[in-house]
C-alpha positions in Angstrom: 80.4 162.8 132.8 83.9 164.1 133.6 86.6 165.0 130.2 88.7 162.1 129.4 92.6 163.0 130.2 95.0 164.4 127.8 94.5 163.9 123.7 96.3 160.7 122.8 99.7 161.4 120.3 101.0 159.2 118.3 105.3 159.4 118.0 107.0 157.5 115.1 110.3 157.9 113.8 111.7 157.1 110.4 114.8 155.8 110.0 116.5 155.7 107.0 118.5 151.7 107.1 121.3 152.3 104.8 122.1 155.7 106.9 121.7 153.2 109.8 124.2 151.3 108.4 122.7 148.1 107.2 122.1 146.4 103.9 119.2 144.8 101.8 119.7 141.0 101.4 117.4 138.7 99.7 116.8 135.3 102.0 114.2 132.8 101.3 112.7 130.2 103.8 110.8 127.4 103.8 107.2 127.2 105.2 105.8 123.9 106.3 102.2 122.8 105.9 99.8 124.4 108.4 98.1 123.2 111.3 94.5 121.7 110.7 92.3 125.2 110.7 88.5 123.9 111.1 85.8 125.7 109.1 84.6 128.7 110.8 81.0 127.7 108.9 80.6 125.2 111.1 80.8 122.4 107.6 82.6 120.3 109.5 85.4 121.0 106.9 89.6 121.6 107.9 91.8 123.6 105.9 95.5 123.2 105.4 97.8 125.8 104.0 100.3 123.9 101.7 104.2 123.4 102.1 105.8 126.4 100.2 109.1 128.2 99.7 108.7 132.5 100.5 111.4 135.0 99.8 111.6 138.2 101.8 114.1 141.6 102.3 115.9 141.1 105.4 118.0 144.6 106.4 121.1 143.7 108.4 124.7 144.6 108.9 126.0 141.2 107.5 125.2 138.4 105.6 126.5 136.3 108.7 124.2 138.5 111.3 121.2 138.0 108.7 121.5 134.3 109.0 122.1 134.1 113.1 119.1 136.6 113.4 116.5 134.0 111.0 117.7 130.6 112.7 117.3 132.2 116.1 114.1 133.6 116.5 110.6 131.8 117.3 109.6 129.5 114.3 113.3 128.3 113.4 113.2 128.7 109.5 116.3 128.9 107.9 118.4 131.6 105.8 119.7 130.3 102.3 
């Protein structure tokens, strides 16, 4: 059997966010109730995840970008 190409690298880059320019802000969000999940077991049994309230750190340039960046992308939750 024939060598495989070139050894795979592996290229990452740190970047530093407040030399980047942007800020640490605190949001929180709302997370609905789950989707039925059935029992991988087989039980005949479906799991819910309950209705809960997450905080995260966001990095962006401005409160205001922050906000349109959260209410914008896929899922819809909400800055406060």
């Amino acid at each position: 059997m024939g060598e495989r190409g070139g050894k795979m690298k592996h290229v990452s880059i740190v970047i530093n966010p407040r030399e980047a320019g942007l800020k640490p802000y605190r949001v929180s969000f709302h997370r609905p109730e789950s989707m039925p999940v059935k029992s991988r077991l087989d039980e005949g049994i479906i799991y819910r995840h309950p209705e809960c309230a997450e905080t995260a750190t966001v990095w962006g340039e401005s409160e205001e970008a922050v906000a349109d960046v959260l209410t914008t992308t896929k899922g819809g939750n909400e800055a406060t």
